[in-house]
N, C-alpha and C positions, 0 to 999 in steps of 0.2 A: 504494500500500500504506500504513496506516495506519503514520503516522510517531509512537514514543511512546518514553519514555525506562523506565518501569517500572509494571507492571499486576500488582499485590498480590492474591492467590489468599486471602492468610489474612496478618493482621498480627499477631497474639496468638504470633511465637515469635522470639526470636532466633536461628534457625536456619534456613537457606533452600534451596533450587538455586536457583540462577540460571540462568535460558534466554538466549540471545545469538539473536535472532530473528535480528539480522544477519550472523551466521556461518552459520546454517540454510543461506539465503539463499545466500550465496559458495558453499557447497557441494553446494547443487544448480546452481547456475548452472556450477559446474566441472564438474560432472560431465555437463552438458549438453554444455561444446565438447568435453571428453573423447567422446564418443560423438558427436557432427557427425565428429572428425576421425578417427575410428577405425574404426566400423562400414562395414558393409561398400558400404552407401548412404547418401555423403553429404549428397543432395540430399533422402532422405529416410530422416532418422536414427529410431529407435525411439520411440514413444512410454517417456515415464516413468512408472512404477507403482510409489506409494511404501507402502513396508512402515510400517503406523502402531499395529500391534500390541502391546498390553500398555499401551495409553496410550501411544502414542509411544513405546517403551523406554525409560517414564519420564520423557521430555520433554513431554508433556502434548496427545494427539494434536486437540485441540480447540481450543488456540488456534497449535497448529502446521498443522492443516491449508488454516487462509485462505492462510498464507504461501506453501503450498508449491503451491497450484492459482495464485496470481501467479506464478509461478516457472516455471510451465506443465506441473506436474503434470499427469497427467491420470485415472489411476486413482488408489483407496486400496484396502490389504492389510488383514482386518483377523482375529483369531484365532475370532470367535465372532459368532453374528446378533445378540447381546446390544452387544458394542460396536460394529458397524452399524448398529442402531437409535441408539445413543447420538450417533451424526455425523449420521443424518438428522432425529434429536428436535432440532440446533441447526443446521438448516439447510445442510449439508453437503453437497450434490446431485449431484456426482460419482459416478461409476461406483465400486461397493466389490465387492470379491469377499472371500467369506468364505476364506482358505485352506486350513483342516482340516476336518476332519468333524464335520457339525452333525448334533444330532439330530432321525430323521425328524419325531418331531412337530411339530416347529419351523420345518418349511418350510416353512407357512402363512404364518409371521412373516415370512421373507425375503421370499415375493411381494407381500405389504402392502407391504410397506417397500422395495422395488424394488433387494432386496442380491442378489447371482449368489451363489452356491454351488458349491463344488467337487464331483462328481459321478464314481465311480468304482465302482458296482457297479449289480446289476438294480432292486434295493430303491427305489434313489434316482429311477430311472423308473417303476416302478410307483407313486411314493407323487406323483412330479410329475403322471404321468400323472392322478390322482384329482384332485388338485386343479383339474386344468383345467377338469376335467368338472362340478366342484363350484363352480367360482370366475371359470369363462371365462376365466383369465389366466395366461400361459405363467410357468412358472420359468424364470429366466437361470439357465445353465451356464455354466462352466470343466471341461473332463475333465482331471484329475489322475491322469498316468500315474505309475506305478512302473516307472524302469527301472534300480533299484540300491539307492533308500535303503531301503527295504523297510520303509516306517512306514504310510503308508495310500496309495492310489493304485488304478488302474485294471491288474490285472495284467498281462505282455508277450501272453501267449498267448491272451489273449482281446480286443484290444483291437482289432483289427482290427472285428470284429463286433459290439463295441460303439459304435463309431465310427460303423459304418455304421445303425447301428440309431436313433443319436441325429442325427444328418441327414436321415431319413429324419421323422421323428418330426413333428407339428404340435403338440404340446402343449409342450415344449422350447423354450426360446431359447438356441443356441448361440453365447457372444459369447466363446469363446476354450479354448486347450488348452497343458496347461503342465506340465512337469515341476522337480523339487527334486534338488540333486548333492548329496551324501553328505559331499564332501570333491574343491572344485575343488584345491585343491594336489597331491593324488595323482593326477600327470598318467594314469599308467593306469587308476586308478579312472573319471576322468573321461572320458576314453577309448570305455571300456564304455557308459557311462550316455549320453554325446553321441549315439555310434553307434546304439543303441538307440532314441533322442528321434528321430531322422532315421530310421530305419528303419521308424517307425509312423507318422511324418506325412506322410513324404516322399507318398505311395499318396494324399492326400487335400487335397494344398496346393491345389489350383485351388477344392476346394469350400471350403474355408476362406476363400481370396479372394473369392469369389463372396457369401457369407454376410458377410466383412469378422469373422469371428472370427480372433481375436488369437493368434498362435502368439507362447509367450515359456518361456525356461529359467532367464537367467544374473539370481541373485542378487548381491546388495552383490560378493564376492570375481569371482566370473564376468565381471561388468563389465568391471575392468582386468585380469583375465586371458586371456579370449578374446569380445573385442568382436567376435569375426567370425561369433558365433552366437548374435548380438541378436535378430534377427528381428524381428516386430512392435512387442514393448515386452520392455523389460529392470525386472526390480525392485528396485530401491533398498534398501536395510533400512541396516545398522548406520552404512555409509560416509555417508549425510547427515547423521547425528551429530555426524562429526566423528573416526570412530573406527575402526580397521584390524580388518578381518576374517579377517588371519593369523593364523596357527598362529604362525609363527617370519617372519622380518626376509627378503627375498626383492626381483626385483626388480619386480612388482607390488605389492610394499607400499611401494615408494617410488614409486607415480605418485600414491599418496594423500597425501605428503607437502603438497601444497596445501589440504587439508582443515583447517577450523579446528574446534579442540572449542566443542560446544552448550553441552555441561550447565557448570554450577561447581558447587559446595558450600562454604558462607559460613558464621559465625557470629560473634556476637558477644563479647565478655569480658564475662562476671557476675561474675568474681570474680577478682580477685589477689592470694597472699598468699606470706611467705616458709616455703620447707622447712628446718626447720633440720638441718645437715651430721646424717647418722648415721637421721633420721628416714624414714618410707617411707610411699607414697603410694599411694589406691585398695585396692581391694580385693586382700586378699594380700599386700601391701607388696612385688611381683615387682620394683619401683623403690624404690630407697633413697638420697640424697643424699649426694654425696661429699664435699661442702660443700657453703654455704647458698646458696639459690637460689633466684629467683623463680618463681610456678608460676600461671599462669592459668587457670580454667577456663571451658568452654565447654559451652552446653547442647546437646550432640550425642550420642547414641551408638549401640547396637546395636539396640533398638529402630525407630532413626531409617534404619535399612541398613548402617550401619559397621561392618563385622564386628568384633568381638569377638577375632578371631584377628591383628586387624591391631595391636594393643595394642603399643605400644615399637618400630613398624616401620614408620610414617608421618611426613612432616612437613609443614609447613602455611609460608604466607606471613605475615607481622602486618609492616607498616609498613617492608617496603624488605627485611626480612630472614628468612633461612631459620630456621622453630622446630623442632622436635622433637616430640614426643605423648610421657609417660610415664606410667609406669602402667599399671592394667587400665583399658581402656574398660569404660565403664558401660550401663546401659540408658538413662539417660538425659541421662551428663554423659563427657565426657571431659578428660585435662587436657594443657597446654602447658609445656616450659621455657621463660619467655621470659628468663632471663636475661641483662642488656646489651643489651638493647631499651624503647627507651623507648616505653612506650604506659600507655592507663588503664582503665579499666573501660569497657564501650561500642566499643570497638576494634574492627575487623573483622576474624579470621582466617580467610585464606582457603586451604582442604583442594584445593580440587580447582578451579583457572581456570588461565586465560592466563599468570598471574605464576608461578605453583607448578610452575617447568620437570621441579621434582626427584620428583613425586609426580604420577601420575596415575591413571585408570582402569583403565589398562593395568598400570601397575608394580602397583594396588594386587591385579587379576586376577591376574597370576604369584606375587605373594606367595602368594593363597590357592588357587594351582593349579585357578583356575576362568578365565571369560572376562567382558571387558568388559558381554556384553549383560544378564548376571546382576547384577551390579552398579549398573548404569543400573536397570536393573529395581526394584530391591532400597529406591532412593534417593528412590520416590514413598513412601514407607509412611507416613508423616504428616509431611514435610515440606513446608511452603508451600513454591510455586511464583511466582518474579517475573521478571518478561520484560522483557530488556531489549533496547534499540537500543540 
């Protein structure tokens, strides 16, 4: 694997994520022996299917995906045939399956571009169908059953005869069938939705081995919750981040305590000056000095994904010690108490790594009563990206 210490997306800002390629790395390799030692066949554990959607959840699914087929990836996840085509425009060659619903006229694209698509009504065979006859080249499937979350999927009551109708079929390539849980923590929910996945495939597992299509349910939470309904391949999504896919603190979110975080968020000092006692800072003056203080700023802010609501509720690392954030975040600046630190203009404070035990994506998710993968998401909007070992 390509050994490098930092590869600049964009120089022109002082403001960055940082990618740790080599924490990726640890935690797919963790979550590999995690499933050798867990699933139900250890001799032959599930393949990996990594969720690479949204750009990586904002890690940047392009120069994360060399890493993670070394790692022994073997599929990619991705939301649309538009970011499919974009892994196989830079050489990407791995097996991708679209996971939502794309539209029909677009299904040309995916047979050029040799991406499967999830398939879960008549529409989606009639339009496959046309193209064979137009293009001599089969579409790859996934059947996408609903058995709970009730967002898009193949209904329970018909799926019997749809199943059979797409095995039967020569213009189809069926290279797998897969369901989504709603909420693996709500053991009865999951419950229903398991029972369901096993009551529809159970009637066709031989033709699925025979064909070598891929039966797979448990996402990132499913994984360390019930590794005993991995089946073919299991998929990866937020836990190769780095990042817990709980609800609340449980004892599946402490098997993820080996997991190292990917992302960081860094920036530089443009500026230090004193507040003086009485005087109030940003927009609003919602921050007013109780005495004189030093105050640095930094070019970061809600424009850049920081929310704006996080303003007087974060703190950041600068040279050994914990800062503060006060003030309103801005659109494109926020600021630091750093007082009784010594540093100077150029300094690096660091919002979201390894050192910053007190502040993460998590703590910053519960402040704003949302979750981690919104967040990560949020944190590509125009900041450069450098990847480090």
């Amino acid at each position: 694997m390509q050994n490098f210490r930092g590869t600049y997306v964009n120089k022109n800002r002082d403001a960055w994520v940082e990618i740790n390629l080599s924490n990726l790395e640890h935690n797919v390799l963790e979550i590999k022996k995690y499933l050798i030692d867990n699933c139900p066949d250890k001799d032959n554990p599930p393949d990996i299917f990594a969720v690479i959607k949204a750009d990586g959840y904002g890690h940047g699914s392009l120069m994360c995906a060399p890493v993670l087929l070394a790692c022994g990836v073997s599929e990619f996840g991705v939301a649309s045939i538009d970011e499919g085509i974009e892994l196989r425009e830079n050489k990407i060659n791995a097996p991708i399956l679209v996971l939502g619903a794309s539209p029909l006229w677009a299904f040309e694209n995916a047979i050029k571009n040799d991406i499967s698509l999830s398939i879960f009504n008549e529409e989606h065979l009639d339009v496959a169908y046309q193209l064979y006859k137009r293009l001599n080249k089969k579409l790859k499937v996934h059947i996408k059953l609903d058995t709970g979350m009730n967002r898009i999927g193949l209904e329970r009551e018909y799926a019997n005869d749809f199943i059979k109708k797409v095995l039967k079929s020569d213009f189809i390539e069926l290279k797998g069938i897969f369901t989504h849980f709603a909420d693996v923590e709500n053991k009865e929910l999951f419950k229903k939705q398991i029972d369901c996945f096993r009551n529809i495939i159970n009637p066709f597992m031989d033709d699925f081995k025979k064909i070598k299509a891929k039966v797979h349910c448990l996402n990132s939470p499913g994984i360390f919750s019930y590794p005993e309904f991995s089946y073919d391949m299991v998929r990866m999504g937020i836990i190769m981040w780095g990042l817990s896919p709980y609800a609340k603190e449980s004892e599946e979110n402490r098997k993820i305590k080996s997991m190292l975080p990917v992302m960081g968020l860094k920036a530089r000092i443009t500026n230090i000056h004193t507040l003086k006692k009485g005087e109030g800072i940003s927009y609003g003056h919602i921050y007013v000095a109780d005495e004189d203080k030093k105050v640095a700023t930094i070019p970061l802010g809600y424009a850049d994904g920081v929310a704006r609501k996080l303003s007087g509720r974060i703190s950041a690392f600068l040279n050994g010690k914990q800062i503060f954030q006060v003030g309103r975040i801005t659109m494109d600046q926020m600021m630091f108490d750093i007082e009784g630190v010594e540093c100077s203009k150029g300094d690096i404070i660091e919002l979201l790594g390894e050192n910053n035990q007190n502040d993460t994506i998590d703590t910053w998710a519960e402040k704003l009563d949302t979750i981690n993968y919104e967040l990560t998401c949020r944190l590509k909007m125009r900041l450069p990206r450098i990847y480090v070992r």
